[in-house]
C-alpha positions as CSV (number, residue, x, y, z in Angstrom):
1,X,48.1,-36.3,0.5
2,X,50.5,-37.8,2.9
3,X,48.0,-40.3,5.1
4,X,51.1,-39.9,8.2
5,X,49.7,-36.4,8.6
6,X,48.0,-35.7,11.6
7,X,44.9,-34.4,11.3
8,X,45.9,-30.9,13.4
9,X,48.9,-30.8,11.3
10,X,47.2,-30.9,8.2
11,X,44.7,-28.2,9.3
12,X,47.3,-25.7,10.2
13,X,48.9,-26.0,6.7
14,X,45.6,-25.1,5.0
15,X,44.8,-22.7,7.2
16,X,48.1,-21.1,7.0
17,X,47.7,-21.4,3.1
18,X,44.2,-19.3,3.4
19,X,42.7,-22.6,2.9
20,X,40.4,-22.9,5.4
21,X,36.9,-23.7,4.8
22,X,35.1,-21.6,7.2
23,X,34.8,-22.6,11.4
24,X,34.4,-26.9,11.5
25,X,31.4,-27.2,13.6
26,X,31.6,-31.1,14.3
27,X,34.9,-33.0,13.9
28,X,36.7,-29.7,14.9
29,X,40.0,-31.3,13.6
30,X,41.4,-28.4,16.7
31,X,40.5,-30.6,19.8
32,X,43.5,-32.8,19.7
33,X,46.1,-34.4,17.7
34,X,44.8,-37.3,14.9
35,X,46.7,-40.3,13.3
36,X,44.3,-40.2,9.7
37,X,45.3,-44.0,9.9
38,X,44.1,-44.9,13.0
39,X,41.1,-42.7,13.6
40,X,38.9,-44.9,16.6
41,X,35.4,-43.0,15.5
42,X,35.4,-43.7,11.6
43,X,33.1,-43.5,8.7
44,X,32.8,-47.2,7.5
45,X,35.7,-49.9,9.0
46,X,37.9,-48.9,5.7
47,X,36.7,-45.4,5.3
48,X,38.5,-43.5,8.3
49,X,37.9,-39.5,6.9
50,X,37.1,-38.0,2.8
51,X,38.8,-35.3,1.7
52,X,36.7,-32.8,0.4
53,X,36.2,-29.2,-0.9
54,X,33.9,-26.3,0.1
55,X,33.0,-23.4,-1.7
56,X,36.5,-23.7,-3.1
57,X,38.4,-24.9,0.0
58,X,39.7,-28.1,1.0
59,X,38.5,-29.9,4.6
60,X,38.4,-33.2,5.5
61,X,34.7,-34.9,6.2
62,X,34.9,-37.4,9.2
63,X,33.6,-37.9,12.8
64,X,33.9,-36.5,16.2
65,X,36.4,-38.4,17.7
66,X,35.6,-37.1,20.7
67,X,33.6,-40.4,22.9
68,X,31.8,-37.4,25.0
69,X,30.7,-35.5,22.4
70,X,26.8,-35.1,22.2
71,X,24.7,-33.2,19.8
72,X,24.9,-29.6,19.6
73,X,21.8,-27.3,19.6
74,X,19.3,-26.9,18.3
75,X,19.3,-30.5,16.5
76,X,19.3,-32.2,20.0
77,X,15.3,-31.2,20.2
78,X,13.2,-33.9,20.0
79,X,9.7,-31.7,20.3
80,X,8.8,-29.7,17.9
81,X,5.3,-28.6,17.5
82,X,3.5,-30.7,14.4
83,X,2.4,-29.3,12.5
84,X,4.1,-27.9,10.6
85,X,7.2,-29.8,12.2
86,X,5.4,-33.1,11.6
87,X,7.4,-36.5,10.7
88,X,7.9,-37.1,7.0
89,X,7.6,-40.5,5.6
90,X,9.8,-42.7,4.1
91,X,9.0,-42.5,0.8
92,X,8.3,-38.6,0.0
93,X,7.4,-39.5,-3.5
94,X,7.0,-42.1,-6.1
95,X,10.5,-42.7,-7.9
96,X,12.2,-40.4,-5.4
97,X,15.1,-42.7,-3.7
98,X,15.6,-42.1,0.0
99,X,19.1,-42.5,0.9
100,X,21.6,-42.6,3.6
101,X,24.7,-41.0,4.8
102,X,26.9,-43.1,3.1
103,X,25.2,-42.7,-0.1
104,X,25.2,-38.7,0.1
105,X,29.1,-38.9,1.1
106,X,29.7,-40.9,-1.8
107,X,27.7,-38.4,-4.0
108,X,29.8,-36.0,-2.1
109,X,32.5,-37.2,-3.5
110,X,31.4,-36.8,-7.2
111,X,31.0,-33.3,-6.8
112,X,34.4,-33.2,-5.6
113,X,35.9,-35.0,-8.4
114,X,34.1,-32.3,-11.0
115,X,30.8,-34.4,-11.7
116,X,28.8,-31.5,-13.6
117,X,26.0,-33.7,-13.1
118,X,25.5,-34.0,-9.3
119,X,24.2,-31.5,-7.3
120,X,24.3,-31.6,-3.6
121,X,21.5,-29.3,-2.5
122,X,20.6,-27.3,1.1
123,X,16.9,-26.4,1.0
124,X,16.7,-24.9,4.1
125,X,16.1,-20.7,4.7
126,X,19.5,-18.8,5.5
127,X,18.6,-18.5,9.3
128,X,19.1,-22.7,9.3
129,X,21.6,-22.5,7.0
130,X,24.0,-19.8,8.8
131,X,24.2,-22.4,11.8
132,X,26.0,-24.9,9.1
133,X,25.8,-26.9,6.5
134,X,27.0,-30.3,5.0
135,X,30.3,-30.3,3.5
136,X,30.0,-29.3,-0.5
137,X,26.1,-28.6,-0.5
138,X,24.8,-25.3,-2.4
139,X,22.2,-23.6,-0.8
140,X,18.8,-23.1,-3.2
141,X,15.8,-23.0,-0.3
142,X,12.2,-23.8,-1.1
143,X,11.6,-20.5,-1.2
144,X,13.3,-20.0,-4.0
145,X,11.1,-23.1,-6.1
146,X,7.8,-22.9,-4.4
147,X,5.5,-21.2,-6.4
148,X,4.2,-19.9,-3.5
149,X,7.2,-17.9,-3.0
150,X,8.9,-17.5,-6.0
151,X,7.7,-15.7,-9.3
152,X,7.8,-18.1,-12.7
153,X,10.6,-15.8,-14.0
154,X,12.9,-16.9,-10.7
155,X,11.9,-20.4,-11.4
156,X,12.8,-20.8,-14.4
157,X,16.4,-19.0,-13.9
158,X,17.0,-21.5,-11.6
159,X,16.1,-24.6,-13.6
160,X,17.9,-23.0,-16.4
161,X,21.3,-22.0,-15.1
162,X,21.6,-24.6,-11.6
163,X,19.6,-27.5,-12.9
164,X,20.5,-27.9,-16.4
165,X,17.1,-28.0,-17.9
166,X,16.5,-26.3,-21.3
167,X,13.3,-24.6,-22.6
168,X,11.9,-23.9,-26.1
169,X,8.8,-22.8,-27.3
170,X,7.4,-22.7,-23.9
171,X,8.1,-26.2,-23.0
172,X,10.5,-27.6,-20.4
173,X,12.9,-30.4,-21.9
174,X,14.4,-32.1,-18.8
175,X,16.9,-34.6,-20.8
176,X,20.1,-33.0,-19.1
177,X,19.2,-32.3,-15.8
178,X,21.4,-33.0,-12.7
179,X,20.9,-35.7,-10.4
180,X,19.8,-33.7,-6.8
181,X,20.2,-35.0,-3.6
182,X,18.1,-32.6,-1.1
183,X,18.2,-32.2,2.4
184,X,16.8,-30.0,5.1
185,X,16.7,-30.4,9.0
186,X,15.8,-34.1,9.4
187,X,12.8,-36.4,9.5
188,X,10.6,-33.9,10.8
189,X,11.7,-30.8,8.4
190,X,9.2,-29.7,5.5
191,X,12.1,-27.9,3.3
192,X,13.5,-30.5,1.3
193,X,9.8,-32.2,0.9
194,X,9.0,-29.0,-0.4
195,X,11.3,-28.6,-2.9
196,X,11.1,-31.9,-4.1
197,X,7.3,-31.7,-5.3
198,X,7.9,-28.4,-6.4
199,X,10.4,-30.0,-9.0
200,X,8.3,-32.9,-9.5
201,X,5.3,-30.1,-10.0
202,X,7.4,-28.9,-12.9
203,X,8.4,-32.1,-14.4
204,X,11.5,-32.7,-12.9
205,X,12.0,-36.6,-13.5
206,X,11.1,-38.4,-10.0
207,X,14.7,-40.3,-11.0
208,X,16.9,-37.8,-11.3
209,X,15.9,-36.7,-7.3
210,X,17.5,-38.2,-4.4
211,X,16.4,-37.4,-0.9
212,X,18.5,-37.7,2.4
213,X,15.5,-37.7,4.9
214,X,18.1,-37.7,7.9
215,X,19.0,-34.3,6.9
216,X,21.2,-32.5,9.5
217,X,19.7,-33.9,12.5
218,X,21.0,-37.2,11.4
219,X,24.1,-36.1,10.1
220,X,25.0,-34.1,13.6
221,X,23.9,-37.1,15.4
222,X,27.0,-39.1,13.5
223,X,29.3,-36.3,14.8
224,X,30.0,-35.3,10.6
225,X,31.7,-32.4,9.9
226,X,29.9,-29.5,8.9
227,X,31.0,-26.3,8.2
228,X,29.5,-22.8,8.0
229,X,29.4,-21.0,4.9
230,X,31.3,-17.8,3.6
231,X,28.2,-16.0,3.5
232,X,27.5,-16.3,7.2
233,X,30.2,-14.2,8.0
234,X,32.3,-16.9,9.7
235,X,29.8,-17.4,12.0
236,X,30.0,-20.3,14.7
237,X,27.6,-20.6,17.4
Protein backbone atom coordinates (compact mmCIF):
# COMPACT_ATOMS: atom_id res chain seq x y z
CA UNK A 1 0.00 0.00 0.00
CA UNK A 2 0.88 3.40 -1.41
CA UNK A 3 2.41 5.28 1.96
CA UNK A 4 1.39 8.91 -0.21
CA UNK A 5 -2.16 7.96 0.64
CA UNK A 6 -3.92 9.98 3.03
CA UNK A 7 -5.28 8.44 5.61
CA UNK A 8 -9.16 9.74 4.66
CA UNK A 9 -8.41 8.68 1.27
CA UNK A 10 -7.50 5.39 2.11
CA UNK A 11 -10.61 4.92 4.27
CA UNK A 12 -13.09 5.89 1.67
CA UNK A 13 -11.62 3.21 -0.70
CA UNK A 14 -12.18 0.45 1.81
CA UNK A 15 -15.16 1.54 2.81
CA UNK A 16 -16.41 1.98 -0.72
CA UNK A 17 -14.99 -1.69 -1.29
CA UNK A 18 -17.31 -3.02 1.79
CA UNK A 19 -14.14 -2.98 3.59
CA UNK A 20 -14.83 -1.35 6.47
CA UNK A 21 -14.11 -2.74 9.78
CA UNK A 22 -16.93 -1.69 11.75
CA UNK A 23 -17.24 2.36 13.33
CA UNK A 24 -13.29 3.41 14.47
CA UNK A 25 -13.81 4.55 17.89
CA UNK A 26 -10.27 6.26 18.51
CA UNK A 27 -8.13 7.45 15.68
CA UNK A 28 -11.50 8.03 13.67
CA UNK A 29 -9.24 8.25 10.41
CA UNK A 30 -12.88 10.77 9.45
CA UNK A 31 -11.76 13.88 11.49
CA UNK A 32 -9.44 15.32 8.96
CA UNK A 33 -7.13 14.65 6.18
CA UNK A 34 -3.65 12.49 7.12
CA UNK A 35 -0.18 12.38 5.45
CA UNK A 36 0.66 8.28 6.72
CA UNK A 37 4.35 9.83 6.38
CA UNK A 38 4.14 12.54 8.54
CA UNK A 39 1.65 11.61 11.20
CA UNK A 40 2.67 14.25 14.43
CA UNK A 41 0.90 11.66 17.21
CA UNK A 42 2.81 8.25 16.26
CA UNK A 43 3.24 4.84 17.58
CA UNK A 44 7.09 4.70 18.15
CA UNK A 45 9.47 7.60 16.23
CA UNK A 46 9.62 5.00 13.14
CA UNK A 47 6.34 3.34 13.57
CA UNK A 48 3.84 6.13 12.35
CA UNK A 49 0.39 3.63 11.87
CA UNK A 50 0.13 -0.76 11.29
CA UNK A 51 -1.99 -2.01 9.02
CA UNK A 52 -4.18 -4.42 10.24
CA UNK A 53 -7.21 -6.73 9.80
CA UNK A 54 -10.52 -7.25 11.78
CA UNK A 55 -12.79 -10.00 11.67
CA UNK A 56 -11.76 -10.10 8.02
CA UNK A 57 -11.38 -6.38 7.27
CA UNK A 58 -8.56 -4.21 6.78
CA UNK A 59 -8.01 -0.77 9.22
CA UNK A 60 -5.23 0.86 10.04
CA UNK A 61 -4.05 0.78 13.98
CA UNK A 62 -2.59 4.31 15.02
CA UNK A 63 -3.22 7.30 17.32
CA UNK A 64 -5.58 10.12 17.75
CA UNK A 65 -4.05 12.79 16.06
CA UNK A 66 -6.26 14.96 17.44
CA UNK A 67 -3.90 17.20 20.45
CA UNK A 68 -7.46 17.83 22.23
CA UNK A 69 -8.65 14.54 22.32
CA UNK A 70 -9.24 13.09 25.85
CA UNK A 71 -10.50 9.79 26.91
CA UNK A 72 -13.83 8.73 26.15
CA UNK A 73 -16.24 7.20 28.71
CA UNK A 74 -16.47 5.06 30.64
CA UNK A 75 -12.43 4.40 30.72
CA UNK A 76 -11.90 8.05 31.97
CA UNK A 77 -13.17 6.76 35.59
CA UNK A 78 -10.71 6.64 37.96
CA UNK A 79 -13.16 5.28 41.07
CA UNK A 80 -14.43 2.27 41.00
CA UNK A 81 -15.63 0.59 44.02
CA UNK A 82 -12.89 -2.27 45.19
CA UNK A 83 -13.73 -4.69 45.53
CA UNK A 84 -14.36 -6.26 43.15
CA UNK A 85 -12.71 -3.41 40.98
CA UNK A 86 -9.53 -3.62 43.00
CA UNK A 87 -5.92 -2.92 41.45
CA UNK A 88 -4.24 -6.01 40.09
CA UNK A 89 -0.56 -6.47 40.47
CA UNK A 90 2.15 -6.59 38.33
CA UNK A 91 2.86 -9.95 38.16
CA UNK A 92 -0.62 -11.92 38.06
CA UNK A 93 1.20 -15.14 38.13
CA UNK A 94 4.40 -16.91 38.19
CA UNK A 95 5.78 -17.35 34.51
CA UNK A 96 2.95 -15.17 33.21
CA UNK A 97 4.82 -12.20 31.23
CA UNK A 98 3.24 -8.78 31.66
CA UNK A 99 3.65 -6.80 28.62
CA UNK A 100 3.04 -3.52 27.05
CA UNK A 101 1.41 -1.88 24.16
CA UNK A 102 4.13 -2.26 21.96
CA UNK A 103 4.51 -5.75 22.63
CA UNK A 104 0.65 -6.63 21.99
CA UNK A 105 0.83 -4.50 18.57
CA UNK A 106 3.65 -6.51 17.60
CA UNK A 107 1.75 -9.69 18.48
CA UNK A 108 -0.90 -8.03 16.61
CA UNK A 109 0.91 -8.17 13.91
CA UNK A 110 1.56 -11.97 13.90
CA UNK A 111 -1.98 -12.63 13.76
CA UNK A 112 -2.13 -10.53 10.83
CA UNK A 113 0.48 -12.19 9.00
CA UNK A 114 -1.43 -15.76 9.57
CA UNK A 115 0.59 -16.91 12.81
CA UNK A 116 -1.81 -19.97 13.75
CA UNK A 117 -0.02 -19.85 16.95
CA UNK A 118 -0.97 -16.46 18.49
CA UNK A 119 -4.07 -15.67 19.81
CA UNK A 120 -5.08 -12.21 20.74
CA UNK A 121 -7.82 -12.63 23.36
CA UNK A 122 -10.80 -10.18 24.86
CA UNK A 123 -11.95 -11.60 28.15
CA UNK A 124 -14.28 -9.17 28.96
CA UNK A 125 -18.50 -10.01 29.06
CA UNK A 126 -20.33 -8.66 25.76
CA UNK A 127 -21.79 -5.56 27.53
CA UNK A 128 -17.80 -4.29 27.76
CA UNK A 129 -17.04 -5.70 24.74
CA UNK A 130 -20.01 -4.09 22.46
CA UNK A 131 -18.43 -0.59 23.53
CA UNK A 132 -15.09 -1.78 21.44
CA UNK A 133 -12.36 -3.74 21.27
CA UNK A 134 -8.64 -3.79 20.29
CA UNK A 135 -7.95 -4.23 16.74
CA UNK A 136 -7.74 -8.20 15.77
CA UNK A 137 -8.71 -9.63 19.39
CA UNK A 138 -11.31 -12.60 19.62
CA UNK A 139 -13.62 -12.34 22.19
CA UNK A 140 -13.66 -15.72 24.72
CA UNK A 141 -14.88 -14.05 28.29
CA UNK A 142 -14.10 -15.68 31.67
CA UNK A 143 -17.30 -16.76 31.71
CA UNK A 144 -16.83 -18.97 29.26
CA UNK A 145 -13.35 -20.71 31.27
CA UNK A 146 -14.36 -20.21 34.84
CA UNK A 147 -15.48 -23.20 36.22
CA UNK A 148 -17.74 -21.27 37.97
CA UNK A 149 -19.56 -20.46 34.96
CA UNK A 150 -18.90 -22.80 32.43
CA UNK A 151 -19.69 -26.66 32.40
CA UNK A 152 -16.43 -29.15 31.81
CA UNK A 153 -18.03 -30.08 28.43
CA UNK A 154 -17.80 -26.02 27.29
CA UNK A 155 -14.29 -26.06 28.69
CA UNK A 156 -12.99 -28.46 27.06
CA UNK A 157 -14.55 -27.31 23.48
CA UNK A 158 -12.78 -24.40 23.94
CA UNK A 159 -9.37 -25.68 24.74
CA UNK A 160 -9.86 -28.15 21.95
CA UNK A 161 -10.95 -26.18 18.96
CA UNK A 162 -9.51 -22.15 20.01
CA UNK A 163 -6.54 -23.24 22.04
CA UNK A 164 -5.03 -25.99 20.30
CA UNK A 165 -4.76 -28.41 23.12
CA UNK A 166 -5.36 -32.20 22.57
CA UNK A 167 -6.81 -34.73 24.94
CA UNK A 168 -6.56 -38.63 25.23
CA UNK A 169 -7.51 -40.96 27.71
CA UNK A 170 -8.72 -38.23 29.97
CA UNK A 171 -5.60 -36.24 30.02
CA UNK A 172 -4.86 -32.80 28.71
CA UNK A 173 -1.53 -32.68 26.43
CA UNK A 174 -0.77 -28.97 26.14
CA UNK A 175 2.35 -29.38 23.59
CA UNK A 176 0.66 -27.32 20.78
CA UNK A 177 -1.14 -24.76 22.39
CA UNK A 178 -1.22 -21.09 21.29
CA UNK A 179 0.61 -18.34 22.79
CA UNK A 180 -2.40 -15.96 24.54
CA UNK A 181 -2.08 -12.50 25.21
CA UNK A 182 -5.29 -11.53 27.44
CA UNK A 183 -6.73 -8.43 28.29
CA UNK A 184 -9.70 -6.94 29.91
CA UNK A 185 -10.47 -3.30 31.15
CA UNK A 186 -7.21 -2.27 32.73
CA UNK A 187 -5.28 -2.45 36.00
CA UNK A 188 -8.22 -2.54 38.06
CA UNK A 189 -10.30 -5.21 35.81
CA UNK A 190 -10.76 -8.95 37.27
CA UNK A 191 -11.54 -10.54 33.60
CA UNK A 192 -8.38 -11.32 32.10
CA UNK A 193 -6.94 -12.31 35.79
CA UNK A 194 -9.62 -14.57 35.75
CA UNK A 195 -9.05 -16.25 32.79
CA UNK A 196 -5.58 -16.54 33.25
CA UNK A 197 -5.75 -18.88 36.46
CA UNK A 198 -8.49 -20.62 35.09
CA UNK A 199 -5.99 -21.79 32.24
CA UNK A 200 -3.29 -22.10 34.57
CA UNK A 201 -6.01 -24.27 36.83
CA UNK A 202 -6.14 -26.56 33.87
CA UNK A 203 -2.50 -26.78 33.02
CA UNK A 204 -2.14 -24.30 30.60
CA UNK A 205 1.74 -23.69 30.51
CA UNK A 206 2.33 -20.29 32.62
CA UNK A 207 4.77 -19.60 29.29
CA UNK A 208 2.57 -19.87 26.71
CA UNK A 209 0.30 -16.75 28.60
CA UNK A 210 0.93 -13.27 28.06
CA UNK A 211 -0.93 -10.56 29.94
CA UNK A 212 -1.43 -6.87 28.88
CA UNK A 213 -2.48 -5.51 32.41
CA UNK A 214 -3.11 -1.88 30.73
CA UNK A 215 -6.01 -3.50 28.99
CA UNK A 216 -8.35 -0.90 27.35
CA UNK A 217 -8.01 1.78 29.86
CA UNK A 218 -4.43 1.99 28.81
CA UNK A 219 -4.86 1.51 25.31
CA UNK A 220 -7.72 4.43 25.15
CA UNK A 221 -5.48 6.52 27.14
CA UNK A 222 -2.79 6.24 24.00
CA UNK A 223 -5.69 7.37 21.68
CA UNK A 224 -5.30 3.55 19.71
CA UNK A 225 -7.73 2.58 17.51
CA UNK A 226 -10.34 0.38 18.42
CA UNK A 227 -13.11 -0.81 16.73
CA UNK A 228 -16.50 -2.26 17.50
CA UNK A 229 -17.28 -5.67 16.54
CA UNK A 230 -19.84 -7.09 13.88
CA UNK A 231 -21.70 -8.68 16.49
CA UNK A 232 -22.58 -5.38 18.21
CA UNK A 233 -24.62 -4.35 15.47
CA UNK A 234 -22.41 -1.45 14.43
CA UNK A 235 -22.76 0.02 17.49
CA UNK A 236 -20.88 3.35 18.44
CA UNK A 237 -21.57 5.12 21.46
Amino acid sequence: MSQSLTLAVLTTALMSAGLGAGPVRAADPSDALFDLDALDVRITETLSHVELSHEGRPLLLMRHQDPAHTIDAPYDKTARSCPPYCIQPMQIAPGVETIGELELIDYLKRVDAGDADVLVIDSRTEEWVSRGTIPGAVHIPYTRLDPQYASPEQIAEILQLELGAARADGLWNFDGVKTLVLFCNGAWCGQSPTNIKALLGLGYPADRIKWYRGGMQSWESLGLTTVVPKAAGGRDD
